[in-house]
C-alpha positions as CSV (number, residue, x, y, z in Angstrom):
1,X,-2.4,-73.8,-147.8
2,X,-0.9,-70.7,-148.4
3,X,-0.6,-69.3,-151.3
4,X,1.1,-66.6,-153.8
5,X,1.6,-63.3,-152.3
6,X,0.7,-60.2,-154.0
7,X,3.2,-58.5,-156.1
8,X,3.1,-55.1,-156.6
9,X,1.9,-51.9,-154.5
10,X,-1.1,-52.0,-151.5
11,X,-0.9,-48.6,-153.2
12,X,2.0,-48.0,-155.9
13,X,3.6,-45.5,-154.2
14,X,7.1,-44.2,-156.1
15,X,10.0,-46.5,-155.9
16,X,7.9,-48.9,-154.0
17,X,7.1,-52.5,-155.5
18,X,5.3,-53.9,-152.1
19,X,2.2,-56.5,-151.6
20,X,-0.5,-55.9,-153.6
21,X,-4.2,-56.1,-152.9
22,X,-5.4,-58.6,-155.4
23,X,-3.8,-61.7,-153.0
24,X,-3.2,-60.8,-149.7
25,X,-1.5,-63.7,-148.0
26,X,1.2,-65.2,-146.1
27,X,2.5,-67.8,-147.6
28,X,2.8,-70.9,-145.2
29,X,4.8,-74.6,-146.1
30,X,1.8,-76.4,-146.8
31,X,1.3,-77.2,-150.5
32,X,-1.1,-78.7,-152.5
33,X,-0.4,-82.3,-152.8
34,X,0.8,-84.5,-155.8
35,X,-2.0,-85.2,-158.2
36,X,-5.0,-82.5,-156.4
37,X,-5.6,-78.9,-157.1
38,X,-7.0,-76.4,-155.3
39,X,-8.8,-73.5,-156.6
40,X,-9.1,-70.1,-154.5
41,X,-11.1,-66.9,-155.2
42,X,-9.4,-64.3,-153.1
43,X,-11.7,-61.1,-152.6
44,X,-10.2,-57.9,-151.5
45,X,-12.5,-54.4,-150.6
46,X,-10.2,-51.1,-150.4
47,X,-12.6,-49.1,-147.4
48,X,-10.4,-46.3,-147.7
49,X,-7.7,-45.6,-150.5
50,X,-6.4,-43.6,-152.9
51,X,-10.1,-41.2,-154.8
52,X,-7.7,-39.8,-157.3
53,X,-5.9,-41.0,-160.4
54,X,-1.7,-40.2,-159.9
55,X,0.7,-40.9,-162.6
56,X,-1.7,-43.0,-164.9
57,X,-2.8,-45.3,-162.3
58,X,-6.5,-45.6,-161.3
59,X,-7.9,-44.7,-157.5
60,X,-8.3,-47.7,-155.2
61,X,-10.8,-46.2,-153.3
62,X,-13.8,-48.5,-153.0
63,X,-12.5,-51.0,-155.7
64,X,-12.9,-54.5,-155.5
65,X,-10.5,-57.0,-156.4
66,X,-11.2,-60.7,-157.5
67,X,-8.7,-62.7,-158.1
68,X,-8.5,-66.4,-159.3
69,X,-5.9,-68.5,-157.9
70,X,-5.5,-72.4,-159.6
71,X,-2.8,-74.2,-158.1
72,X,-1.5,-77.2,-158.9
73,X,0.4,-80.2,-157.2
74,X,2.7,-82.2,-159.0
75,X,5.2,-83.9,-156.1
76,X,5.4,-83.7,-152.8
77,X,7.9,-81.1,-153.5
78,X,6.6,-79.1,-156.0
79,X,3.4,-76.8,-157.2
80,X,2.4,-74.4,-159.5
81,X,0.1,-71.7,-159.2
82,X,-1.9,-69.6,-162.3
83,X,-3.2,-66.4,-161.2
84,X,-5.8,-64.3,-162.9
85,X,-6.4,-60.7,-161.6
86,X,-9.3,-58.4,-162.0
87,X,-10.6,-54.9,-160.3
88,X,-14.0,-53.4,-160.3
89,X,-15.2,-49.8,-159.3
90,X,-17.8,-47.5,-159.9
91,X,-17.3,-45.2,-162.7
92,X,-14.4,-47.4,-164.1
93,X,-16.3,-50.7,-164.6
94,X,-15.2,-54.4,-164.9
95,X,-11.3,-54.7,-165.8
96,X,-9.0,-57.4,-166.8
97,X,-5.6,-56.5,-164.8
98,X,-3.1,-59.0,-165.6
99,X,-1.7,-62.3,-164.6
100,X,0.5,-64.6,-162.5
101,X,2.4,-67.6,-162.9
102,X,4.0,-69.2,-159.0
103,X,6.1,-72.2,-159.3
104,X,7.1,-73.1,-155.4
105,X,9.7,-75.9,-154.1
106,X,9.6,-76.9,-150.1
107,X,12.0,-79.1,-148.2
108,X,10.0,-82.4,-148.3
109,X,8.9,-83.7,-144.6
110,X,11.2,-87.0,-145.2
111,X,14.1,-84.2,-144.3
112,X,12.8,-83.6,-140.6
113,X,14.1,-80.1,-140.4
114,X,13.0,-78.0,-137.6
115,X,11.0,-75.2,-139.2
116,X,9.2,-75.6,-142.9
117,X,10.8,-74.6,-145.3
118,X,9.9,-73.6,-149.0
119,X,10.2,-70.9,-152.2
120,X,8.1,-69.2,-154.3
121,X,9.3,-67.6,-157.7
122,X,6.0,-65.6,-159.2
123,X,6.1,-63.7,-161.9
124,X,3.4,-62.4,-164.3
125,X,2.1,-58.7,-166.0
126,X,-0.3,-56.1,-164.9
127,X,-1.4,-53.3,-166.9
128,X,-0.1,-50.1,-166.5
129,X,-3.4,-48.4,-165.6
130,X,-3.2,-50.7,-162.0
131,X,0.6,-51.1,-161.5
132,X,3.5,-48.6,-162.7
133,X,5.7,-51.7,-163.4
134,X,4.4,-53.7,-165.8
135,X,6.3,-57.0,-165.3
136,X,7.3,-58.3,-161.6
137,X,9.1,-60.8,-160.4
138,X,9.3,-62.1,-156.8
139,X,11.6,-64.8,-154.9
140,X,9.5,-65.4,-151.7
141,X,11.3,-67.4,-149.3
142,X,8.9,-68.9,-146.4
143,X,9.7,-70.2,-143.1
144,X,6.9,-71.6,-140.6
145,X,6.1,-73.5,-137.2
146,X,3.6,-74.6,-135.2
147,X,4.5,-74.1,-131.7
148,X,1.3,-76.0,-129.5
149,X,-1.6,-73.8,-130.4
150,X,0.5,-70.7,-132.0
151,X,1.2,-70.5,-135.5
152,X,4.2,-68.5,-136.9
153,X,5.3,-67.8,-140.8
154,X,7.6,-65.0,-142.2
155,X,8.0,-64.4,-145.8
156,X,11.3,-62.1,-146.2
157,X,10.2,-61.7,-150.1
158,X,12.6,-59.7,-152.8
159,X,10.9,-58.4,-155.3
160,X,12.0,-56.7,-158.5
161,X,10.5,-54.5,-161.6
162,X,11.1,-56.2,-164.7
163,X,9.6,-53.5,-166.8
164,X,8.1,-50.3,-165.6
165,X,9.2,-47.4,-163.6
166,X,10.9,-49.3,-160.7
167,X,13.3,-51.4,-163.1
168,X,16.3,-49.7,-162.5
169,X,15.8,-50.0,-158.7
170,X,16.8,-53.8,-158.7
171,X,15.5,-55.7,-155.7
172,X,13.3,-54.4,-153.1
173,X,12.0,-55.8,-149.7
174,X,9.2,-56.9,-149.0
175,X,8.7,-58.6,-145.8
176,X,5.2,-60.3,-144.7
177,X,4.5,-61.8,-141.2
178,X,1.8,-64.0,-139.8
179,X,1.3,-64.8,-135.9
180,X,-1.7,-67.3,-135.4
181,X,-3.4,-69.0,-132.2
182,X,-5.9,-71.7,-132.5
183,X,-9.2,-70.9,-130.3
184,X,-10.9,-74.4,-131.1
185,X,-10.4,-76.7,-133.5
186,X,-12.2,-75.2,-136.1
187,X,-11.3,-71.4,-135.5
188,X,-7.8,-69.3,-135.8
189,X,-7.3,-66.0,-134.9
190,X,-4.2,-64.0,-135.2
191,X,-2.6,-61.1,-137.1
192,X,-1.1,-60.7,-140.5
193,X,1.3,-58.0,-141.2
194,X,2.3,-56.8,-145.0
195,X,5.4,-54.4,-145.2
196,X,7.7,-53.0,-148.2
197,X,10.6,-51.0,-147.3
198,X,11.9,-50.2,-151.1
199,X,15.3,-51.0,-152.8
200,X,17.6,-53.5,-150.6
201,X,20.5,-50.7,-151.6
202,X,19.1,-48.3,-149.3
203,X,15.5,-48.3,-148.1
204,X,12.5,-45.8,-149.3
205,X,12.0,-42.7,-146.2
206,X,9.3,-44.1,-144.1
207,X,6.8,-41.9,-145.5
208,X,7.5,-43.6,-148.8
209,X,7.0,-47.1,-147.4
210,X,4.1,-49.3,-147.2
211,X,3.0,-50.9,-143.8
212,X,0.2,-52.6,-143.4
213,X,-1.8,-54.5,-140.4
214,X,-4.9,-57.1,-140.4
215,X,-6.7,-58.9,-137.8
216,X,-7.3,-61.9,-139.3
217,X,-9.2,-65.5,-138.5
218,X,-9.2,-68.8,-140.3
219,X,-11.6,-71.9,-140.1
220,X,-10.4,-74.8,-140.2
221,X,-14.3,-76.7,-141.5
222,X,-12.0,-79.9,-143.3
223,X,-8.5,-80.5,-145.0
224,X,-10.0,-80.1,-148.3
225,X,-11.3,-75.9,-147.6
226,X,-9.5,-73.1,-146.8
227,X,-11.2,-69.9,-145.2
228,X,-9.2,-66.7,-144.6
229,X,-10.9,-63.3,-144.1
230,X,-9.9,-60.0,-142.0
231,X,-9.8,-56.3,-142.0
232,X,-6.4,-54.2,-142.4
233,X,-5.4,-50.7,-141.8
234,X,-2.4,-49.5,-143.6
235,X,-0.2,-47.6,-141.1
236,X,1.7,-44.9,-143.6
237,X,0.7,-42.7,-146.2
238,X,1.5,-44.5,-149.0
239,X,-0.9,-47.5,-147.7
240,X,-4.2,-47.5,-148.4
241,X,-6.1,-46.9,-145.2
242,X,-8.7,-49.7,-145.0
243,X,-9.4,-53.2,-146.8
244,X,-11.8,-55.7,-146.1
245,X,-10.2,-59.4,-147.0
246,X,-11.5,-62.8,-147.8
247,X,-10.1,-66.2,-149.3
248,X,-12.3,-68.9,-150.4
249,X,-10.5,-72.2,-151.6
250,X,-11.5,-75.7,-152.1
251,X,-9.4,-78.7,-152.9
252,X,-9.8,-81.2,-155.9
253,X,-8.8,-84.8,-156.2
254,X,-7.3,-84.3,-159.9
C-alpha cells in the first residue's frame, strides 16, 4: 500500500510547502481493504540537514522522525488514514509534532480503466517550532501501472497553507515520482523522487525549491507486510542533504 505523503517542507525553506520528512512516500492505488487496517511506523534519519535554528524552526540535522500511520478500510473504494508525528534529537529531546488526518477515494477495479486511479485529501497541524505553516492541506492525486516487471506511480500533489506563513501563497506544487523493477519475487528496487516547485502562480527560483532523490527497495515477504527503506540526497539548497528512510507496516483483519 501506499500511503499519505508528507506535507510540509524536506526542509521549510521560504514560500515552500514541499514533502516532508516524517512520511516519505509515493502514494500507489492500492488501498487497505474493506473491514482490515494496517498500521505503519515510518522512520526517517536526516544524515545531513539543516545544524541551526532559522525563523523559529528547529535544525534537522541528525533528527529522527517516527511517525505512526493507522489506516483504515471501509469499502473497496474508500480509506482513512490517522497520522501521528514525532521528532527526536540531541539537545532538543522527545517532541510531539502534530497530526494528520488522509481520507482517499480510488476508481474501484470493477471500472477496468487502464492506469489506477485514486485521491488523497490530508490535512492535519504541526507545531510551529517544526513547520512555519501551521495547518496544511493537500489534494494528492495518484496515478499507477504495472508494466511486466516495472512499476510506475506519479503523485502531481497541490498543497496549500491553511495557517502559517505560506497562507497567502494559495496552492503550490508538489510533484512525487516512483519508478520500480521487480528483481525476484520478493525484492523491488527502483527510485523515488520528491520535488516542490512553490506557488502554481509562478514557481519558487530553483535555489528556493526542494528536490529530492532516493534509491529505494521494497520486499515483498506476504500481502499482509509492507517493507520500504532507502537513502536520499536532496539535490538544492533548500533540501536537506542526506536521509536514511524506512517503512514498517503490517495488516490487520479488523
Amino acid at each position: 500500500m501506499g500511503t499519505a505523503g508528507i506535507f510540509c517542507g524536506l526542509v521549510n525553506a521560504p514560500g515552500a510547502a514541499a514533502q516532508d520528512n516524517y512520511e516519505i512516500q509515493v502514494y500507489g492505488y492500492d488501498q487497505v481493504p474493506a473491514k482490515h487496517t494496517m498500521v505503519e511506523v515510518h522512520s526517517n534519519f536526516t544524515i545531513n540537514g539543516t545544524k541551526t535554528s532559522d525563523n523559529g524552526l528547529l535544525p534537522t540535522h541528525h533528527a529522527l522522525h517516527e511517525t505512526l500511520e493507522i489506516t483504515h478500510g471501509f469499502t473497496e473504494w474508500f480509506e482513512t488514514g490517522f497520522y501521528i508525528f514525532t521528532s527526536a534529537r540531541s539537545g532538543n529531546g522527545i517532541d510531539f509534532v502534530g497530526t494528520h488526518i488522509r481520507p482517499r477515494v480510488r476508481a474501484p477495479e470493477k471500472w477496468r480503466w487502464p492506469v489506477g486511479v485514486n485521491l488523497s485529501n490530508e490535512i492535519g497541524y504541526q507545531r510551529r517550532a517544526f513547520s512555519a505553516d501551521t495547518w496544511t492541506w493537500e489534494m494528492r492525486p495518484v496515478v499507477d501501472k504495472q508494466l511486466g516487471k516495472w512499476y510506475l506511480a506519479f503523485n502531481p500533489a497541490l498543497e496549500r497553507s491553511i495557517h502559517g506563513e505560506n497562507s497567502a501563497q494559495g496552492f503550490e506544487f508538489s510533484p512525487n515520482f516512483k519508478a520500480g523493477y521487480d528483481f525476484t519475487k520478493k525484492i523491488s528496487g527502483g527510485i523515488e523522487y520528491y520535488g516542490a516547485m512553490g506557488p502554481v502562480s509562478g514557481f519558487d527560483p530553483l535555489q528556493e525549491q526542494q528536490h529530492q532523490i532516493f534509491a529505494v527497495a521494497d520486499l515483498n515477504v506476504g500481502p499482509k507486510w509492507e517493507i520500504n527503506f532507502g537513502m536520499g540526497a536532496g539535490l538544492t539548497a533548500a533540501t536537506d542533504h542526506f536521509i536514511a528512510k524506512m517503512i514498517l507496516g503490517y495488516r490487520f483483519d479488523f
